[in-house]
Each structure stands twice: as C-alpha cells, then as structure tokens.
C-alpha positions as CSV (number, residue, x, y, z in Angstrom):
1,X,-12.2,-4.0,-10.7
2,X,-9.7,-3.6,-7.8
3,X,-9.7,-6.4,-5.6
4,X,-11.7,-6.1,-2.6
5,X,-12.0,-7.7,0.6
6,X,-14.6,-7.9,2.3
7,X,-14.8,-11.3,4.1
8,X,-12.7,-9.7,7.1
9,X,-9.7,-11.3,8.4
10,X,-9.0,-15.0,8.8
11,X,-8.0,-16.3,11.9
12,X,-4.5,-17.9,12.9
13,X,-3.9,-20.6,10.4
14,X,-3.7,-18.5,7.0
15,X,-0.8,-17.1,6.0
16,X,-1.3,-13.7,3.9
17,X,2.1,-13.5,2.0
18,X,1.6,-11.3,-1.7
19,X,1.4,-11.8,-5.1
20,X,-0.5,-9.8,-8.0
21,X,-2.3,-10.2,-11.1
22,X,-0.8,-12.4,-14.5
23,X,1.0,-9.2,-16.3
24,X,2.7,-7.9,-13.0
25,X,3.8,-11.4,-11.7
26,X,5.4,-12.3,-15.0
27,X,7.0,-9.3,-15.0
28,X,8.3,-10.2,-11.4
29,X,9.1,-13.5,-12.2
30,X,11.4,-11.8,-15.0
31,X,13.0,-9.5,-13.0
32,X,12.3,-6.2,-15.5
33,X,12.5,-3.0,-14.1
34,X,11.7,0.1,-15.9
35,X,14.1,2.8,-15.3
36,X,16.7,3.6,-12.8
37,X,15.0,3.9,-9.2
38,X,16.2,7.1,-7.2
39,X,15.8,6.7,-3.5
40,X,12.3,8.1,-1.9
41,X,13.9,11.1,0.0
42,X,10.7,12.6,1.9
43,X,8.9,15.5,1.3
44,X,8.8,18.7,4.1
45,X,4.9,17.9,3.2
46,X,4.8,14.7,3.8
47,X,2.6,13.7,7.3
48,X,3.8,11.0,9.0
49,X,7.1,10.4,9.0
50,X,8.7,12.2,12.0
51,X,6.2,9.7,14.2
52,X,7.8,6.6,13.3
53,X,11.3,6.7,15.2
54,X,14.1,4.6,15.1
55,X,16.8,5.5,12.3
56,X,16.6,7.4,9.3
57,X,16.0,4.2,7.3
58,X,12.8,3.7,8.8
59,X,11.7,6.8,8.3
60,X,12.4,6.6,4.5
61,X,10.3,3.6,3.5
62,X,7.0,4.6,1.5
63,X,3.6,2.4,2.1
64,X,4.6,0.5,-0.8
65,X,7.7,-0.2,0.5
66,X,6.0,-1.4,3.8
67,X,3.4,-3.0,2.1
68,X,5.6,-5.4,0.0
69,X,8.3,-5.9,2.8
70,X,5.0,-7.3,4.8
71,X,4.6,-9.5,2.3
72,X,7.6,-11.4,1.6
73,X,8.9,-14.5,2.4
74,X,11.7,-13.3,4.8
75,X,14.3,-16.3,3.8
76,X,12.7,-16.9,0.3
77,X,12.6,-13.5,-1.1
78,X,9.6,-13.5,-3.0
79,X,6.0,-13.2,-2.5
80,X,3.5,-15.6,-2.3
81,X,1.7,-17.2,-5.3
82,X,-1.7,-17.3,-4.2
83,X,-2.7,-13.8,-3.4
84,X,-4.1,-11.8,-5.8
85,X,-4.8,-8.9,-4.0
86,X,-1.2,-7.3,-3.7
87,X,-1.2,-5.9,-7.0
88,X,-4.2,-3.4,-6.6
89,X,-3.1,-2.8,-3.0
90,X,0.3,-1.4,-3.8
91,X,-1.5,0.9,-6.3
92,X,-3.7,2.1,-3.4
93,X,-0.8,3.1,-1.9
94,X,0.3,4.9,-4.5
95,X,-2.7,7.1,-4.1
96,X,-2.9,7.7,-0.3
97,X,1.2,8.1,-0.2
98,X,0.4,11.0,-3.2
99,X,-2.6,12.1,-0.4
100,X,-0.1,12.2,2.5
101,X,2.1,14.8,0.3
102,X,-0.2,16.9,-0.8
103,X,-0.2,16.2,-4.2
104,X,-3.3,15.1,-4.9
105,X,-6.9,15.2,-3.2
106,X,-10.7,14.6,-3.8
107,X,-13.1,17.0,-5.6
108,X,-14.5,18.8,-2.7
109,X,-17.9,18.4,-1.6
110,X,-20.9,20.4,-2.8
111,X,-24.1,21.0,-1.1
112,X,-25.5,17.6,-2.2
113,X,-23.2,15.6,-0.2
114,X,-21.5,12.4,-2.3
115,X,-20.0,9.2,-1.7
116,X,-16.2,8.6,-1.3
117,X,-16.2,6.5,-4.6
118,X,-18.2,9.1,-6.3
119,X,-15.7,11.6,-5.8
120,X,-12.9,12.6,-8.7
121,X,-9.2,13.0,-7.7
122,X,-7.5,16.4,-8.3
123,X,-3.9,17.0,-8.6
124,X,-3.2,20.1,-5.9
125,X,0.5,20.2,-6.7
126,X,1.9,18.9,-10.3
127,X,5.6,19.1,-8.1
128,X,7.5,15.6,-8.6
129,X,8.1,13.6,-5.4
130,X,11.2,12.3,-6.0
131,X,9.9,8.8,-6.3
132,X,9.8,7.6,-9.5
133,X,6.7,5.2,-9.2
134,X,4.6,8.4,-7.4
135,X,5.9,10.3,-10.3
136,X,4.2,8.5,-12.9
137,X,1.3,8.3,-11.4
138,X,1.3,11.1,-10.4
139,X,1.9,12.7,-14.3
140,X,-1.3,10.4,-15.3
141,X,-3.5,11.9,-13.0
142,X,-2.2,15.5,-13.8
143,X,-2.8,15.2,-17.8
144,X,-6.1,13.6,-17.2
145,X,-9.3,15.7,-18.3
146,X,-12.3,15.1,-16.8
147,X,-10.7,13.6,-13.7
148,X,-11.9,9.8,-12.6
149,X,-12.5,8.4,-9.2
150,X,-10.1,6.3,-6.8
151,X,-11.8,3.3,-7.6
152,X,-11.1,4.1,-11.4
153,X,-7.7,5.1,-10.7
154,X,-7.0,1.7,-8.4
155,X,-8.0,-0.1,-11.6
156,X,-6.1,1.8,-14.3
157,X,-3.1,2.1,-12.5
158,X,-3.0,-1.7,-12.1
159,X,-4.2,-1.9,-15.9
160,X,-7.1,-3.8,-15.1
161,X,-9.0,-2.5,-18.1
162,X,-11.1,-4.4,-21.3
163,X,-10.2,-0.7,-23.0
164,X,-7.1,-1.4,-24.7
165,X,-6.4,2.5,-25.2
166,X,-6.7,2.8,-21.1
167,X,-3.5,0.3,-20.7
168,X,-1.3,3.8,-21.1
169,X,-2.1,4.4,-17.4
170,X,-0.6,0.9,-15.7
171,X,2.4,1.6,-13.3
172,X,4.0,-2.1,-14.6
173,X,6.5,-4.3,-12.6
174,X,5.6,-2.3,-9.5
175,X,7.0,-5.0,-6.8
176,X,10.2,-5.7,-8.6
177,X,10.7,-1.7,-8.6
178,X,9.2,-1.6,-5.0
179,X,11.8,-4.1,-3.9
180,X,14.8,-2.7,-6.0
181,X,14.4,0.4,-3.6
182,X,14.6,-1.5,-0.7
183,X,17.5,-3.3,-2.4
184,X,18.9,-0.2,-2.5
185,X,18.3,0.7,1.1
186,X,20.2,-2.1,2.2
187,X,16.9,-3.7,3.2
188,X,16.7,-6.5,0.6
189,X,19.3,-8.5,-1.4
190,X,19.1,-9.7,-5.1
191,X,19.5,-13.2,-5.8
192,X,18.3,-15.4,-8.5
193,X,16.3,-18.8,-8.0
194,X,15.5,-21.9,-9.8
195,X,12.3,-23.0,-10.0
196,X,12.9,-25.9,-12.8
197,X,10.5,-24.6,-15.5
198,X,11.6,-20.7,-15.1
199,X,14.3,-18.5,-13.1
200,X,13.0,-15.9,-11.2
201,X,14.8,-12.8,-9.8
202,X,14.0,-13.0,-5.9
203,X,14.9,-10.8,-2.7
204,X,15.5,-12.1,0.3
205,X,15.4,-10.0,3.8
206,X,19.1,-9.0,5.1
207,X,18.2,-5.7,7.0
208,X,16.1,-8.1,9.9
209,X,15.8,-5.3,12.2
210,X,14.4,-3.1,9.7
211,X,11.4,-5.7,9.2
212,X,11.2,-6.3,12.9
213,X,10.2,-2.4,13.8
214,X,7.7,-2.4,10.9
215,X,6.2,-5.5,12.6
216,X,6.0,-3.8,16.1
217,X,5.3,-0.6,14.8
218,X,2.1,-2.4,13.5
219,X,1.4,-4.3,16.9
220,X,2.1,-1.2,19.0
221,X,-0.8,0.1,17.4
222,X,-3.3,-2.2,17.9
223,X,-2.2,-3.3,21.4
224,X,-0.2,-0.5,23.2
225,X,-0.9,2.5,21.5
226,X,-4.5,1.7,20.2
227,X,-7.3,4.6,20.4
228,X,-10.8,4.1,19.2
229,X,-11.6,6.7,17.5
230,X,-9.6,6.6,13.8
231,X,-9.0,10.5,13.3
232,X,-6.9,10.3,16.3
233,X,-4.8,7.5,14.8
234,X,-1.2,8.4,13.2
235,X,-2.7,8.7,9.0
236,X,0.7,6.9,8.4
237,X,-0.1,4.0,10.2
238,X,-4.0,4.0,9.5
239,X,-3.5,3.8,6.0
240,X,-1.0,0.7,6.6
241,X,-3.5,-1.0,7.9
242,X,-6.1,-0.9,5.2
243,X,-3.6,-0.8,2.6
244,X,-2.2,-3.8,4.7
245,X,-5.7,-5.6,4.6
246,X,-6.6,-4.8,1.2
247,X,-2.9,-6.8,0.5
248,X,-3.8,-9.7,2.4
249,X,-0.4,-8.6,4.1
250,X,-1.4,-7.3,7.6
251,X,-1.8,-10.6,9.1
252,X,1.5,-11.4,8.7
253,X,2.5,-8.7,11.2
254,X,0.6,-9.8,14.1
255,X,1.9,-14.3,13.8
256,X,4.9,-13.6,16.3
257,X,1.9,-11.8,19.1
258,X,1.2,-14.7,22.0
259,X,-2.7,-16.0,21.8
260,X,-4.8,-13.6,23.6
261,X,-2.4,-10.7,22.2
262,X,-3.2,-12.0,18.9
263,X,-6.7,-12.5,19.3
264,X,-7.1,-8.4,20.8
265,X,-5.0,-7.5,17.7
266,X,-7.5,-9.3,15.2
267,X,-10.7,-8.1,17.1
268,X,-9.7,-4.0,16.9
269,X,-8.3,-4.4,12.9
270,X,-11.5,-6.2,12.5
271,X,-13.1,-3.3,13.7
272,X,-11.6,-0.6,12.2
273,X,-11.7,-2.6,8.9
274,X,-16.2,-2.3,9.6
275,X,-15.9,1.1,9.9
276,X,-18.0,3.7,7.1
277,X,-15.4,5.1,5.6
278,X,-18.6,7.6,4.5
279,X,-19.1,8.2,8.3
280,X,-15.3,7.9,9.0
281,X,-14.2,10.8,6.8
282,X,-16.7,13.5,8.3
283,X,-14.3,13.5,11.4
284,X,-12.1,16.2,11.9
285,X,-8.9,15.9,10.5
286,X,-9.6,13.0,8.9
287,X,-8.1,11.9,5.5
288,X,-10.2,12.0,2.0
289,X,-8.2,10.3,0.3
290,X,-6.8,7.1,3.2
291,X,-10.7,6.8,3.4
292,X,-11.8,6.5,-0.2
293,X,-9.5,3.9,-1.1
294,X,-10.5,1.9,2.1
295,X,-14.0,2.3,0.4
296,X,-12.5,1.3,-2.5
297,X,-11.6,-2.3,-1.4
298,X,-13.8,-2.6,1.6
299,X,-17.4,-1.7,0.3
C-alpha cells in the first residue's frame, strides 16, 4: 500500500530528508538510469507555472523535481536513509503533475456520489508531455482496461505489488532520473561517494538560489500569502504541500523560519493536512485529482 501519514507533522527536532523503498534505493545507490532524460519543457496546459516567478529555471522544475530537491542533503547530495515515504510520494506527483496538464482525470461522478479513493483515473489526452517519467506513466494508465484508482496507481507505479505480473507498471530508479534532470538544469552536480561497503552515485546542490526560492516559495505561503480556504490556494503550490507531507520532505522547508514563524507555519500545514479531502474537492475549482492522492496518503 502507499505510504501514508497520518500522525501529522513532528515538531522542530526531526529532520524529514528522503529515501524510498529497497528496489528504488538500490537502484539509487547504483546510480542506473533508464534512458536518456529530455528536459521537462511545460505544457501551454499546464496550471501553475506562470505563478511562480523568478527565472525560467524555476518555472521549469516539476513536483518531482521540487519534491526531491526538498529532500536532499544540500552538501551531501543524497537523501536520507530513514524515510520511507519518498518513494510513493514522488509517484503521487507523478499523478497530480499528469492532473495539472490535463492528461489525466477521475471518473466523473454519478448520481450516487463516491469517495475520492473509489474513483478510477481516465486518460483525457494520450498526448506525451515531454517528460519522460510522465510519459510512461502516463502510457500505463492509457493501455489499461478497466481503469484502477489513485491509490492503486500510487502502489503500482511504485511496484509495491505481491502480483508478480503487476511489476510491468513500476516507474524504477525514479530519484536518480528525478535528479539527473535537475543535473541537467544546472541545479545538481554528479559526484560519486564512498561509503566503505558500496559507492554510491550522489548529487550535491550547486544552483543554491534555485533551492532557496523553492524554500520561500513554500514559506510565503503559509505565512505571507496564506488564505484559508484551499480552492483559493495556487494548485501548484497546494499539491507541494501534500505531496511535500506525504514525502516527509516539507518540514525541511520551514527549519531556517525564526520560532514563532515556525510554529504559525506548522499550525496552518497542520491544518490543511486535516482537511476532507471528500469535503475539500466539492469546492469550486477545486482539483480531483491534487485531492484524491491527499486522500490517498492522508486517510
């Protein structure tokens, strides 16, 4: 099952860095990467994008991009070893990014009103992104008949599966693929470490300023910009946030904010993080999809 949490988030003191399940972090460790890696050029479709600011740069990175650049050790290059939650959050991502260019949605609603996490994804538009890693998922859920739910998808994508003919459908090495396109970007460098018993391929931050406007993107929105109600939020930046969460990444954003800053930041993720997302979605102009994968790893 995709990893959820649910025990809200942990005051200063515990540092949320990233890692992923035993498959994916081997893979990591080994530094394979399938394919050549174009870089994400947006979509005209794709919402968001024009609110972030700053350079073009900024304005290219993907959630998974943001997601993993969260989550790694600045100087270090790699992600931490204890969190097990990375993995199914950068397939989350996956999804909602998809969402966000209208290439896929959920089933929509018939008279007997249904759960987010009962809901199938559809593909709207079989178009490829340009990305490679949105491709293939995307190309999985277009050549699958009867369609599955975002839950199922999290799961599959992620290959957490005891159906060994289901294994087709993992998106492998998806951090070391994440971080050779922000290699590429002039983001991240590639270096290799020692760590006595293995080597391991690892990419330490060189673009700081790049890392530093995702961070105060992150705190402008829960300090300066914050608005209670979540279908006035940017969707860009609301799905950071619980794809942040469901990481065990967000926390990392908020560790430079002063005391009380810190302690305002914590109280309004918390929350939003409480929020229905079966209550949430009924909104106007509220996102389907950003919603059912917060059900996903918050129910």
């Amino acid at each position: 099952m995709a990893t959820r949490r649910t025990g809200g988030l942990v005051q200063r003191g515990g540092g949320g860095g990233g890692s992923s399940t035993q498959s994916e972090a081997s893979g990591y460790a080994a530094g394979a990467v399938g394919g050549d890696v174009e870089l994400d050029m947006p979509d005209k479709d794709s919402a968001g994008y024009a609110d972030d600011g700053g350079d073009s740069k900024a304005m290219r990175l993907t959630l998974m991009e943001e997601v993993l650049l969260l989550g790694l050790k600045d100087r270090e290059g790699y992600t931490s070893f204890w969190n097990d939650c990375i993995s199914s959050g950068l397939r989350g991502c996956m999804l909602i990014e998809l969402g966000l260019r209208g290439r896929i949605d959920l089933e929509k609603q018939s008279m007997r009103r249904r759960s987010l996490l009962s809901r199938k994804v559809i593909c709207k538009n079989p178009t490829p992104t340009g990305d490679i890693l949105l491709d293939e998922a995307l190309k999985h859920i277009k050549d699958t008949s009867p369609p599955d739910t975002v839950q199922s998808w999290i799961e599959l994508l992620s290959g957490e599966t005891w159906n060994p003919l289901n294994l087709r459908f993992q998106v492998r090495n998806v951090r070391e693929r994440v971080a050779k396109n922000l290699v590429e970007k002039g983001i991240l460098t590639t270096e290799k470490q020692n760590f006595v018993l293995f080597d391991m391929t690892t990419h330490p931050l060189t673009d700081m300023t790049s890392k530093q406007r995702l961070v105060k993107k992150i705190q402008d929105a829960v300090l300066t910009r914050w608005v209670n109600e979540t279908n006035r939020m940017d969707k860009r930046t609301l799905a950071l946030m619980v794809v942040g969460h469901a990481s065990d990444v967000l926390e990392n954003a908020f560790a430079s904010l002063q005391d009380d800053e810190y302690d305002l930041a914590m109280k309004r993720v918390q929350g939003l993080l409480e929020s229905d997302p079966d209550v949430e979605v009924q909104k106007n102009g509220a996102s389907d999809i950003i919603w059912a994968v917060a059900a996903s790893f918050l129910k």
